[in-house]
matplotlib code that plots the C-alpha trace (Angstrom):
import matplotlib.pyplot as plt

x = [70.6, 69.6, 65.7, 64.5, 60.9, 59.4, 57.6, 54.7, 54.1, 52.6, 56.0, 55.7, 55.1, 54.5, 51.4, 50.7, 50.9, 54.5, 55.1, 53.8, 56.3, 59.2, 58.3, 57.6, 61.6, 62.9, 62.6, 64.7, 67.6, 68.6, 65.8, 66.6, 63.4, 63.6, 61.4, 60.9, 59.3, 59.8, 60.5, 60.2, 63.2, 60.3, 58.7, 62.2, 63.4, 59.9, 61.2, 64.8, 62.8, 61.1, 62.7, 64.1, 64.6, 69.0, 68.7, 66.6, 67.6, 65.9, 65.3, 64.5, 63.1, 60.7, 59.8, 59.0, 56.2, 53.3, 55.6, 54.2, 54.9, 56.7, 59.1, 60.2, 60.3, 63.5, 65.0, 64.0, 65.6, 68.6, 68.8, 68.4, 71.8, 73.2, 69.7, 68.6, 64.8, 62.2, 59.4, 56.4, 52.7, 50.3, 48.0, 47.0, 50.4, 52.4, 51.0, 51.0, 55.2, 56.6, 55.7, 57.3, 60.5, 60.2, 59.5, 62.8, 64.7, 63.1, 62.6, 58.6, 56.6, 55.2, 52.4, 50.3, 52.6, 50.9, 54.3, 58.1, 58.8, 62.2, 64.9, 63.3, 59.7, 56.5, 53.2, 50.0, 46.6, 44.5, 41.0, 40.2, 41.7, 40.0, 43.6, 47.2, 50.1, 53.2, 56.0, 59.7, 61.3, 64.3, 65.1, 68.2, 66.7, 62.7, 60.2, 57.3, 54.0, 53.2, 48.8, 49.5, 46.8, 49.2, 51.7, 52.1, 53.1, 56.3, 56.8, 56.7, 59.3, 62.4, 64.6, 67.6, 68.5, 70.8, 69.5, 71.2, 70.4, 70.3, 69.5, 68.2, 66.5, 63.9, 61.1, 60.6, 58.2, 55.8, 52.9, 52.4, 49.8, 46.8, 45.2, 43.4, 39.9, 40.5, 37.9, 37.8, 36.7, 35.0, 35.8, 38.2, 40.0, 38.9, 42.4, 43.7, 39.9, 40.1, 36.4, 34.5, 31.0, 29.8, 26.6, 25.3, 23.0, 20.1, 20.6, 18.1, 19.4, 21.7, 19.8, 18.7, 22.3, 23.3, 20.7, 21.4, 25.5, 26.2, 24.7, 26.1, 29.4, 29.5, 28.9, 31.3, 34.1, 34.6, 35.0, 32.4, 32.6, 30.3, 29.8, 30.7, 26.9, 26.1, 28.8, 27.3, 24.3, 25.3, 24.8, 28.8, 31.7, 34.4, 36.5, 34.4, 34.1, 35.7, 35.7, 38.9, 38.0, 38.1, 40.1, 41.6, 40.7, 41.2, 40.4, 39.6, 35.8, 34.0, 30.4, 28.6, 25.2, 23.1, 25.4, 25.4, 28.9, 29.4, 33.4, 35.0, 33.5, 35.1, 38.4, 38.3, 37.6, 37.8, 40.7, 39.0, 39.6, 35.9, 32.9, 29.2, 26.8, 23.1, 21.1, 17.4, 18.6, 20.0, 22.0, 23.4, 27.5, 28.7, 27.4, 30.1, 32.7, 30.9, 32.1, 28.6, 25.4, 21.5, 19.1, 16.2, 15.3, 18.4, 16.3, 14.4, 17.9, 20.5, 18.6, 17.9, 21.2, 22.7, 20.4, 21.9, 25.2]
y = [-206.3, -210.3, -211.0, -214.3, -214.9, -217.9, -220.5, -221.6, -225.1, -228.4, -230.4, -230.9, -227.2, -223.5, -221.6, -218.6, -216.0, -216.9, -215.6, -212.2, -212.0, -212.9, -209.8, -207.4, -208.8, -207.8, -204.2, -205.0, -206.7, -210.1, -212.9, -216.0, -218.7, -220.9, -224.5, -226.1, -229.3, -233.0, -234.7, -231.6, -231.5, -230.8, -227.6, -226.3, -227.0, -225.2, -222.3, -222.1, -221.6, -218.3, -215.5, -212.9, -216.0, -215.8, -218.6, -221.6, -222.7, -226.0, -227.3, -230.4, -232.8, -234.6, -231.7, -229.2, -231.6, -229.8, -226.8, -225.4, -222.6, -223.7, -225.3, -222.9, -220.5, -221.4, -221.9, -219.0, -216.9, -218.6, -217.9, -214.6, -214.2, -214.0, -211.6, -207.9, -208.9, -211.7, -211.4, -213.6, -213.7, -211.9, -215.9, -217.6, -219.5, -216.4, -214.5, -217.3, -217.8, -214.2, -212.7, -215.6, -214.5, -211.0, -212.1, -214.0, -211.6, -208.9, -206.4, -205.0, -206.9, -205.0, -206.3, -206.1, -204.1, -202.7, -201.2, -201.2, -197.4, -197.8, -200.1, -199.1, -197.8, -199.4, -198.3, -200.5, -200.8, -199.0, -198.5, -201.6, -199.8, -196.4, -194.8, -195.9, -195.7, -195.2, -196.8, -196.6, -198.9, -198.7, -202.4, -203.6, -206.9, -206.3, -209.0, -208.0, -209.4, -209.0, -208.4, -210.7, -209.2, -205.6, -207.1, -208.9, -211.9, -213.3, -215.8, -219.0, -220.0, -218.1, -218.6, -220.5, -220.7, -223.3, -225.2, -225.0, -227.4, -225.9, -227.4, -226.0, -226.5, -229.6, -230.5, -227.9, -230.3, -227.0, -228.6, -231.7, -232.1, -233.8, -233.1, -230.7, -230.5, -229.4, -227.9, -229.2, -226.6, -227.7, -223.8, -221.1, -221.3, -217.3, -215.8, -217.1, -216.5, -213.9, -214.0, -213.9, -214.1, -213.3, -213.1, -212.2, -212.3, -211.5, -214.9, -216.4, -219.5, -222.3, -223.4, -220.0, -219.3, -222.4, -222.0, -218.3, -217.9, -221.0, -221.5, -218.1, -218.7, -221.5, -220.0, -217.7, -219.7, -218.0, -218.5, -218.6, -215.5, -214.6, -212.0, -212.5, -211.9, -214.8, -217.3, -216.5, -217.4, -220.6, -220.1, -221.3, -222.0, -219.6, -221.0, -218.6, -215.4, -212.2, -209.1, -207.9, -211.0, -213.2, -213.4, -210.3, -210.6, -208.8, -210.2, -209.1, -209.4, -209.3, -209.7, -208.6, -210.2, -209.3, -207.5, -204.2, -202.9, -203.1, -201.6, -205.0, -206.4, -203.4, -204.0, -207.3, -206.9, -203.0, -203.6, -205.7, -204.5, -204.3, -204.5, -205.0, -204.8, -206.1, -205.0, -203.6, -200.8, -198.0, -196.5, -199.3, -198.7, -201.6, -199.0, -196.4, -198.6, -200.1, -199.5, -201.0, -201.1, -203.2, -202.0, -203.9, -207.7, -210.1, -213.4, -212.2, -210.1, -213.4, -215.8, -213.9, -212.8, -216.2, -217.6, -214.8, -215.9]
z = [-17.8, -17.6, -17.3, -15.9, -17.2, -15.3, -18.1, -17.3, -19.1, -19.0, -19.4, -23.4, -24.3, -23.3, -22.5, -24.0, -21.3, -21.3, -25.1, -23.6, -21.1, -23.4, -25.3, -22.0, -20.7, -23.9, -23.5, -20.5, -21.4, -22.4, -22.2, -19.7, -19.8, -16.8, -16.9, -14.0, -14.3, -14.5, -17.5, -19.0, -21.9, -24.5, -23.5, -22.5, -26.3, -26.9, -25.2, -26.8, -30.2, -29.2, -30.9, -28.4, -26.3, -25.4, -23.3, -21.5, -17.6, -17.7, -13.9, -14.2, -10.9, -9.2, -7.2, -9.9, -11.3, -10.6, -10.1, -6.6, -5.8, -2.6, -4.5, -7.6, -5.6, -3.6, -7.1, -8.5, -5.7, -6.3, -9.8, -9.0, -7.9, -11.7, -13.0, -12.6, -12.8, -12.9, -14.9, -14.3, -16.1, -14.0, -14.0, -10.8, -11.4, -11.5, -8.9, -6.5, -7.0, -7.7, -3.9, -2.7, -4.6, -3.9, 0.4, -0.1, -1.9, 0.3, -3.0, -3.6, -6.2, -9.3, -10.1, -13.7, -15.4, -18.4, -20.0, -19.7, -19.5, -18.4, -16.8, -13.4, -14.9, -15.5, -15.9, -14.1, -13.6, -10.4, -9.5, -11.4, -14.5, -13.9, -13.8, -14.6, -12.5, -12.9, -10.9, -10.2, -8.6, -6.3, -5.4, -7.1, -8.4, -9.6, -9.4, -11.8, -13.4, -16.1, -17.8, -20.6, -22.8, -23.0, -24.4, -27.9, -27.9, -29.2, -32.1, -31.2, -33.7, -34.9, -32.1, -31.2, -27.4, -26.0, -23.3, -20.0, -16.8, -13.7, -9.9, -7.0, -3.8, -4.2, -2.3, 0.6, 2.1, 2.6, 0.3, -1.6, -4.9, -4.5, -7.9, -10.3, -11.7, -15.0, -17.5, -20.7, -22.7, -26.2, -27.6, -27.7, -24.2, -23.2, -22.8, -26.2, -28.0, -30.5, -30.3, -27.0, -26.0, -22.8, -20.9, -17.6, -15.2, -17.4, -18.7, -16.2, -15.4, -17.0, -19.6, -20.8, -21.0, -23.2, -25.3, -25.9, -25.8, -27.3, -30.4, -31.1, -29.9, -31.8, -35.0, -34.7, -33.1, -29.9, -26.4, -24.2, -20.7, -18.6, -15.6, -12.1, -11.6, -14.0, -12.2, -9.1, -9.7, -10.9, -14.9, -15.6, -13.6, -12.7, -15.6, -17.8, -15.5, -17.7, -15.2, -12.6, -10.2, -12.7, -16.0, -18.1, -22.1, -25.0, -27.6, -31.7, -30.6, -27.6, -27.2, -23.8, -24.1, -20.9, -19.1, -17.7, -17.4, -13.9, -13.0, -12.2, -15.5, -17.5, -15.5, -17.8, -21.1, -22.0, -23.9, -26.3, -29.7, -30.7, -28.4, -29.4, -26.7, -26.4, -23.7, -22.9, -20.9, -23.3, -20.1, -19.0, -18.4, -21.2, -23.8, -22.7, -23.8, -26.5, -30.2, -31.8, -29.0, -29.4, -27.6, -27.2, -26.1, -26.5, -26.0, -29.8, -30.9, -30.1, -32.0, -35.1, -35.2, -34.8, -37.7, -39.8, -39.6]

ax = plt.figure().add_subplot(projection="3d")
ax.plot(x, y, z, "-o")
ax.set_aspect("equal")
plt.show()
């Protein structure tokens, strides 16, 4: 069985949800790493050094740039023609290409797998992670995402691929890039952190929540989350919202300052290796799932803990 895992990149070298994937396609069968992009020869040589890695299709164009989703996917479905499955991260990227392959190759998406249980068998995520599923599929060609935070990663180095160029259909002419407001994050980014602390709506307002989280984040080295609740009201942009809406951690440590545990917030981090909560209410939810629980005031329990460390 050949796997195609779709890269996701930045031209000059991999992101790490795509390591995960390498390791969730290599319970299937042999690895393929497609990069699409322009002038992208360095994060496709990037790719032929990941062990488990067989080989790297390196679409190289104008077109696949910014790598819209309009564009790869055409490709994609093409390459399709010589693999059993495609795997893609379960990101914004990856979600917003892999139904376009599965609508064109007219096969049902699996989405967020959790597992690989067989050749046609995964496990996933429903109920915002209250229960797990798990699917067969029938198609003869799967498309799949894939929760990067159930799957270890692969090693970066170790590998050997050969690098194979590849064409496909160009520019659609569906969409066109007009540009990207990127984040630049002075800490950990959150799904890469191996430390995480997050507050929430309890916070107050923006300052209350620098002055809190990131002193203490700061001392510790992690990245900085927060509650839906929290971005709502304006506290943080949506770059740092942890929860089932927003972005899926599980990290070493995770720290849930302020916030209560509400289901779509547990959807995000539960899987977080150790979780310390700190929060007035002794039944609030985040304490179910909690491994070490505060009670008591976290605007006199953050500071003192911060000057401690």
């Amino acid at each position: 069985m050949s796997v195609l895992v779709y890269a996701e990149h930045d031209n000059a070298s991999l992101k790490d949800a795509t390591l995960a994937v390498v390791t969730a396609a290599g319970k299937l069968g042999e690895v393929h790493v497609l990069v699409a992009g322009s002038n992208a020869q360095a994060a496709a040589d990037a790719a032929a050094k990941v062990e488990g890695v067989a080989k790297v299709l390196l679409a190289d164009d104008p077109a696949y740039a910014d790598q819209l989703a309009e564009n790869v996917a055409p490709l994609v479905a093409g390459l399709m023609a010589d693999h059993d499955a495609f795997l893609a991260p379960a990101t914004a990227h990856g979600k917003n290409i892999a139904p376009r392959v599965a609508a064109l190759l007219d096969v049902m998406q699996i989405s967020d797998i959790l597992s690989v249980e067989g050749a046609d068998t995964f496990t996933r995520p429903i109920y915002a992670g209250n229960a797990i599923a798990t699917v067969q599929a029938s198609d003869a060609k799967k498309v799949i995402t894939v929760r990067g935070t159930a799957f270890a990663k692969a090693s970066p180095d170790g590998g050997s691929a050969a690098v194979e160029k590849v064409t496909g259909p160009t520019d659609a002419g569906l969409s066109s890039f007009a540009g990207a407001e990127i984040a630049k994050l002075e800490r950990p980014e959150l799904t890469s952190a191996k430390i995480i602390v997050s507050g929430g709506r309890a916070l107050k307002d923006a300052d209350t929540f620098k002055a809190t989280i990131f002193p203490l984040a700061d001392k510790l080295g992690a990245g900085v989350g927060a509650s839906r609740a929290a971005v709502d009201a304006g506290y943080v942009p949506n770059d740092y919202q942890v929860g089932q809406t927003g972005k899926i951690v599980a990290p070493e440590v995770y720290v849930a300052i302020g916030i209560s545990g509400a289901i779509q917030h547990l959807a995000g981090m539960k899987d977080s290796k150790t979780i310390i909560a700190i929060n007035k209410d002794e039944d609030a939810p985040i304490f179910q799932v909690a491994d070490i629980g505060l009670v008591g005031d976290l605007f006199k329990l953050v500071p003192e803990l911060t000057e401690k460390l």
